[in-house]
N, C-alpha and C positions, 0 to 999 in steps of 0.2 A: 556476543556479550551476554553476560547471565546476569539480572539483577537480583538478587535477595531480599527483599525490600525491609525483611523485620528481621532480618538473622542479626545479632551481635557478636562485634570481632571478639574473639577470645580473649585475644593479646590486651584486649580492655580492661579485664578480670587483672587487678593486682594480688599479688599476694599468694597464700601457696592454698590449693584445695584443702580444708577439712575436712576429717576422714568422715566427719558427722556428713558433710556434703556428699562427699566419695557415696556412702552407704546406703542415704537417698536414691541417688544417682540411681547406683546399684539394682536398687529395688525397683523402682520407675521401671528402667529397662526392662528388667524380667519379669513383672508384673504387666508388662504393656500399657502402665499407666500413663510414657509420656507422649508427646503427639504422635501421631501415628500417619499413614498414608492421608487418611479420606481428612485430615487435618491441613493438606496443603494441593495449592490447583496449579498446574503445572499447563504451563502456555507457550507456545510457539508462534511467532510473529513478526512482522515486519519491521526493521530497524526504525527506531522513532516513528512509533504509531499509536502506541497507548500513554497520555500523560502519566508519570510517576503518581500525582495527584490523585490520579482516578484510582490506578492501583490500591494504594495507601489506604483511600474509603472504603474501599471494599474489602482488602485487610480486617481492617477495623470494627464495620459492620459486623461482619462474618465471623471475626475471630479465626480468622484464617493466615497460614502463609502463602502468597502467589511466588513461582520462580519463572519468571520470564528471560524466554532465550528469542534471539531473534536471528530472520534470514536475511540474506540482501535478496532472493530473488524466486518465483515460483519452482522453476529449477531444481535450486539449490535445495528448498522445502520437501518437494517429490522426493526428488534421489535419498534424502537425508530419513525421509520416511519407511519409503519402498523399500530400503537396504536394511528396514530392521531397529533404525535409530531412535525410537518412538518414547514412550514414556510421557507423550505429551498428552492434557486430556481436549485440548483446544487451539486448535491451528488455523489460520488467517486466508486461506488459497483465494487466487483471482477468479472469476466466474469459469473461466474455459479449464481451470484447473480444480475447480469443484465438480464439473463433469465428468473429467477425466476420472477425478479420485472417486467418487459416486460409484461409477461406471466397475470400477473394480472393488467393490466392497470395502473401501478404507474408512467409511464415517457407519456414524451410529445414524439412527434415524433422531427428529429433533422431537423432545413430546411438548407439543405446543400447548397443554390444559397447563405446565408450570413455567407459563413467557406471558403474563399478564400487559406485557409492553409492547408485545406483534403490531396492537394499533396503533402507535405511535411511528410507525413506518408507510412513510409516504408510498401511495398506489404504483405511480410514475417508475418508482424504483421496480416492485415488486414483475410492473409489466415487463421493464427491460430484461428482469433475472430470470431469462428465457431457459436458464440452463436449470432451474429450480422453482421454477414460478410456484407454487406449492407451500415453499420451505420443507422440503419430506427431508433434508437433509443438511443446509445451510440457513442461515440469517446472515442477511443482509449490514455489514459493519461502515461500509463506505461509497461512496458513488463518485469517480473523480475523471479526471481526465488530465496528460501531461498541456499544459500551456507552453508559447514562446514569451522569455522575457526582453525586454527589449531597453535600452538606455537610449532613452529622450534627446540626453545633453550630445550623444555621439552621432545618433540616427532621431535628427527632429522628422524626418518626413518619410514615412512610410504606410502599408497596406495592410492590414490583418487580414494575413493570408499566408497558404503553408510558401508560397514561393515567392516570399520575403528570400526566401535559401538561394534563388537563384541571382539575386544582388552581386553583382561583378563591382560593383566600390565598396561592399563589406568583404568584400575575401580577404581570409586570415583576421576575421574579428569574428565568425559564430562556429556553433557546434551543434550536432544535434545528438539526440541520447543514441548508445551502442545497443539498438534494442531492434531488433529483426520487424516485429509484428508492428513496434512503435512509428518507426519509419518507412516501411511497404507500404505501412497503411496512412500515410497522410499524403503517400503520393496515389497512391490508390483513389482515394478521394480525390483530391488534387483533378484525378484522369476522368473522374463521375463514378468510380468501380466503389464497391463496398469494401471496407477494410478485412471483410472475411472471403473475399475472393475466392473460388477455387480454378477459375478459369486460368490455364496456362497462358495465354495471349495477355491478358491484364496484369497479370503478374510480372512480365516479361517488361510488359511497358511500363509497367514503375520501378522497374529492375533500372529499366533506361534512362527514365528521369531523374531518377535518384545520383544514379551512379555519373551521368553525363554533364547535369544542370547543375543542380544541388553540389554535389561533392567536392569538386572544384572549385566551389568558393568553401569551403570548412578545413576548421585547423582541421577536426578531428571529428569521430563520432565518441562520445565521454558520458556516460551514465555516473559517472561517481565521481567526478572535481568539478563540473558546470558552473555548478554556484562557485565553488572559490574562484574560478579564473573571470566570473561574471565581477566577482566581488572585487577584487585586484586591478578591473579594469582592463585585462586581458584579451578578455572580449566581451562583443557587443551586445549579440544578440545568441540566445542560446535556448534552446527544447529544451525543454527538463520539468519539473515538478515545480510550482509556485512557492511552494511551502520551503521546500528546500533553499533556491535562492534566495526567499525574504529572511532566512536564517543566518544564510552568510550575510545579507548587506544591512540587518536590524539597525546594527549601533553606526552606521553611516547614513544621516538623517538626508542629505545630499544626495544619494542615489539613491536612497527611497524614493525621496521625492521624483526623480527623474527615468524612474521606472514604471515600465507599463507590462502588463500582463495581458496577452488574452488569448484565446480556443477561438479558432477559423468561427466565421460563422457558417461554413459549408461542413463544418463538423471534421471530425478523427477520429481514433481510436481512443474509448474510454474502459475504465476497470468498473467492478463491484469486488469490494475484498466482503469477500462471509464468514461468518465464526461457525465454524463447522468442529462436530465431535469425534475426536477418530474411534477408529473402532478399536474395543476394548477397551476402555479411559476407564482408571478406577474412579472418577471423581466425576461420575457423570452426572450427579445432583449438583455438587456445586457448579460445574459446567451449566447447566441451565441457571443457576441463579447468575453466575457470572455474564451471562447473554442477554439478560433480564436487565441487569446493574444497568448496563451499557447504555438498553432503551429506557431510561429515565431520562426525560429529558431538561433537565438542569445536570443529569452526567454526561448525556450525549453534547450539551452545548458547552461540559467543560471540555472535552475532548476537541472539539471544532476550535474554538476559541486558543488552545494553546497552539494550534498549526494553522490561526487563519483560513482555516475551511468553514465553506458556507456547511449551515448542517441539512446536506443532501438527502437524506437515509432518515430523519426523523422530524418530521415534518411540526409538532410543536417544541421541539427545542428550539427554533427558532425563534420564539418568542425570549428564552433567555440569553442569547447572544448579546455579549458585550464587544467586541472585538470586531472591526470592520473584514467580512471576506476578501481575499485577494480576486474570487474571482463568485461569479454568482451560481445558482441552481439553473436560471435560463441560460448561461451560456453552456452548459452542458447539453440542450436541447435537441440538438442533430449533433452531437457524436453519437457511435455506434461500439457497443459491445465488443472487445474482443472476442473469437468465440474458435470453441477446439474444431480445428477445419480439417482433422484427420488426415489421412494420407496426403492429401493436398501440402501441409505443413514441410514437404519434402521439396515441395517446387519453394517456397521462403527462401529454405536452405540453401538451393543451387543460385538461388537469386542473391542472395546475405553474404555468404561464407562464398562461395564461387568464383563473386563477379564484384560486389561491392566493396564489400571488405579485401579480397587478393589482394596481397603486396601490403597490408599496410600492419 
């Protein structure tokens, strides 16, 4: 989806052009006088990730227009990139896919003398962004991790722990997300292994747990309706994004109440989403002022506050937080980075697509 945020519908316009108008028009165009490229910043991004809000002020600020498109998935971003699709001067990748992209020349480098806001980025983060620690070519946008939710009134008595999944009286009430690296790696952990494994034997073993223990009690594995079927009551307990189900279940104040949210304290697989430059972006000033906007932190904490995210990534917005987090900055504490595990990403594969997923 593309938002526009300051375009006006035409069809708004009544009545018939004047030619007085027409002639303007006219001249504007072939004089170059009316907006032009370095007049609008063009973004590529994760489906519900930036508030409209936030956009709008920085609109406004700037006197700019933003077009924002968004992905569902790293993926999908790459490919849509790497084939040519570009036009974008600012895209959102997850840390293993800022190395990748890095790696093959696709970002500009960042010029940190015009990011007056760098210091308003907690340490903690910068240590994890192992893939950039530097920023020579990312800033840091997010710090998160997928949680399990769980319903109270269905499941009062349980463990916060990934093998909650192995529950033989919830089968056919949870789900966990359709995510390769998401799921290896919490049984990975689960087994003591790092969620970045390259060892064929650990992988095999959470190939096993997964597919053996886990599976068998789950409708499904679901990245994209969790929250509704959590919402509906469908089921009980579900892997997925905090943010996400507290959107489906907001205006039922009953399963608010009777939901719990939380990250293993033995940790899992977390992201850092970075706002990274591609290369070639005609708008690479505004690009940096846009990176900047971000780390203001009464915009970083309007940003946290419309998805219930603690604000991970900029350590005094905190202080303007109205909005209670779903889940905190220490329980992010022991997870572990996803991180590009190169040829190894081949055994995931035969483990995912082969053996877990077959048949279904």
């Amino acid at each position: 989806m593309i938002n526009f945020h300051n375009f006006k519908a035409a069809s708004r316009a009544s009545g018939v052009l004047t030619a007085a108008f027409i002639t303007v028009a006219a001249v504007a165009l072939f004089c170059g006088c009316s907006k032009g490229q370095n007049d609008r910043l063009y973004i590529y991004n994760w489906t519900y990730y930036t508030p409209d809000s936030v956009i709008q002020k920085f609109e406004k600020e700037y006197n700019v227009s933003v077009i924002y498109d968004e992905f569902a998935s790293n993926e999908d971003m790459y490919a849509k990139i790497k084939a040519g699709g570009s036009g974008y001067d600012i895209v959102f990748p997850s840390g293993d896919y800022v190395s990748i992209m890095s790696s093959q020349g696709m970002f500009e480098k960042i010029d940190k003398s015009k990011l007056s806001n760098l210091r308003n980025i907690d340490p903690l983060v910068l240590q994890k962004a192992v893939y950039d620690p530097g920023m020579e070519y990312s800033v840091p946008y997010y710090w998160g991790a997928s949680a399990v939710a769980v319903n109270t009134a269905m499941v009062p008595s349980f463990e916060k722990d990934w093998n909650i999944f192995s529950r033989v009286d919830l089968k056919g009430r949870m789900t966990m997300l359709d995510d390769m690296r998401e799921v290896l790696g919490d049984a990975l952990v689960t087994l003591g292994f790092s969620v970045n494994s390259r060892n064929p034997a650990e992988i095999e073993a959470a190939r096993d747990l997964v597919n053996n223990i886990w599976k068998p009690n789950l409708v499904k594995f679901d990245a994209e309706a969790f929250g509704k079927g959590y919402a509906n009551g469908n089921f009980w307990v579900v892997q997925g994004y905090a943010e996400v189900v507290y959107e489906e279940i907001m205006d039922n104040q009953q399963l608010v109440d009777s939901t719990v949210f939380f990250i293993p304290k033995i940790g899992g697989p977390a992201y850092i989403d970075s706002m990274c430059i591609l290369k070639g972006a005609k708008n690479i000033d505004l690009a940096h002022k846009f990176i900047d906007f971000i780390h203001r932190p009464e915009i970083y904490a309007e940003f946290c506050d419309t998805f219930h995210f603690p604000a991970t990534a900029n350590v005094p917005a905190r202080e303007f937080l109205r909005e209670k987090p779903l889940y905190s900055v220490d329980d992010l504490a022991n997870t572990e980075l996803k991180e590009d595990v190169g040829e190894s990403l081949e055994l995931y594969n035969e483990a995912w697509f082969d053996s877990i997923r077959v048949g279904e």
